[in-house]
Each structure stands twice: as C-alpha cells, then as structure tokens.
N, C-alpha and C positions, 0 to 999 in steps of 0.2 A: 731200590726197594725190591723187594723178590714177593713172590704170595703167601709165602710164610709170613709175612709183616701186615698183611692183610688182614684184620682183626672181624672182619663182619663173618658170620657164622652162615651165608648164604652159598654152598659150594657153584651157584648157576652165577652168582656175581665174581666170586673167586674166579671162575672161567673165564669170563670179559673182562676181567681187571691182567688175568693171565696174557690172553688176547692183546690186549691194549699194551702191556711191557712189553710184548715181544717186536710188537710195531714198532714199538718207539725206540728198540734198539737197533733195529735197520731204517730208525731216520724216515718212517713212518710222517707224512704231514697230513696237520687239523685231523687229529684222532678224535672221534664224537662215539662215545658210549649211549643210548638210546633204551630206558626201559621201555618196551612194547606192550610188555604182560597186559596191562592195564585197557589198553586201544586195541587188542588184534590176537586172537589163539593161533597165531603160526609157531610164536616164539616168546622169550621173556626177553631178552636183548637182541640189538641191533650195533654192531661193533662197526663203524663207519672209517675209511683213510684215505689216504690219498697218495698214492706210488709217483715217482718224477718221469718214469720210463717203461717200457716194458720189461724189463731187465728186474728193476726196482720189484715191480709187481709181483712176478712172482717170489722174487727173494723175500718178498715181506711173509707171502703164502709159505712157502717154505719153513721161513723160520718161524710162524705163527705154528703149523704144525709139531714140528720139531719139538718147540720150547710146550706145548700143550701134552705133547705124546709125555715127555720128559714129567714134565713136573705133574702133570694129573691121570696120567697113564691114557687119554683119551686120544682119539684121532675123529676127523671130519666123516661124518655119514654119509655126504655127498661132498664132491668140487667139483664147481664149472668154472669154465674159461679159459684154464690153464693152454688150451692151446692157442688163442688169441693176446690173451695175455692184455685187455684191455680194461677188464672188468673182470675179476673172480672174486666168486661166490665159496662160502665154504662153511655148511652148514653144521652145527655143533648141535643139531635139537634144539636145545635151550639157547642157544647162543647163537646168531647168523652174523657169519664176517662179509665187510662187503669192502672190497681192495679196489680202488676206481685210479684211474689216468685222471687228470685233473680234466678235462675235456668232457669228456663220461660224467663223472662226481657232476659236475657244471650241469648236463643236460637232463640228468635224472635226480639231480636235486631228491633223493631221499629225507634227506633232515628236512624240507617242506613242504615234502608229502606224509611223512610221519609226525608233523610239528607239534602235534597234540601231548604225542610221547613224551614222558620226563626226559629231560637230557641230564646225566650224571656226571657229578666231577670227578676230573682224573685222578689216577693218584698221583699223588703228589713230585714225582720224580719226573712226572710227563708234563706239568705246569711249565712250560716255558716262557721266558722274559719277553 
C-alpha cells in the first residue's frame, strides 16, 4: 500500500500512515499509531516502534525520513538520539516518531502513559498474522 491508496482526506494522518509504511518496511516491530490531539496540545499523533538493535534504530529513522522527505516533501523539525541510538525522537509538528530498543519501549511504556489516547489501526499492509 503506498499513501496514495490512503483515501482519508486528513494530510496530518496521511503523515503517520506515511511514517508507519516506512517502518514497516525496515521490519519495524509493534508499530502503535496514537491519536493524541484529543488528550495533549504537543501534537496530533504519536507514531510508536520498536527497532531490534541499534543499527535497526537508526535505519528505521532513516528511512522514516527519506521515505517522508520523498513522498510529502517534509523532513523532521527536530531529532534526538541519533547519537545513542537507543531511543530516537523525530518530531514531524503534527506527528512525533518515537523508535525505542525494546528495553527502552519496555521502561517508558508510552502507550500506558498515553492510554487514554485513541489507538488507530494500521493500514492494512502492516496487519500482520
């Protein structure tokens, strides 16, 4: 599925849907899309994943960017981490990616600090069995 196939008329969901493909083509684990709008004026999504390595990590941030720059001409206003490589942040405005080690994802449990937040389903090509 690409974001053209993406039928919702919201260009800030288009972005986290974006986000979320690009994850899930570097194999991206437990990708969690997060409306926030509703619970918190930081942001309107929260784009949550889980890297296997540091290596992983950044390649997701990477091609998270890459595949954002490409299809929606945007790039991140800010990234942290990237020199740790444990946890990176990569703030879209509208959109906040958050790339966790499973270790990290584990201790800072976002999706149960956020819990309140809609959790939205993926699209359809990131459902897996």
């Amino acid at each position: 599925m690409t974001n053209t196939q993406i039928t919702d008329t919201d260009t800030t969901l288009q972005l986290a849907y974006t986000i979320a493909l690009a994850a899930d083509e570097r194999k991206a684990g437990d990708i969690v899309i997060l409306k926030v709008s509703e619970v918190s004026y930081l942001t309107d999504y929260f784009v949550i994943m889980t890297g296997f390595s540091k290596t992983q990590v950044r390649a997701l941030s990477d091609a998270i960017e890459a595949k954002v720059d490409e299809e929606l001409g945007k790039l991140p206003q800010r990234t942290v981490g990237k020199g740790e490589n444990s946890w990176i942040v990569q703030d879209y405005g509208d959109v906040i990616v958050h790339i966790f080690l499973p270790v990290e994802r584990e201790f800072y449990s976002l999706e149960a600090f956020w819990g309140h937040a809609e959790r939205l389903p993926l699209p359809f090509s990131l459902v897996r069995e």
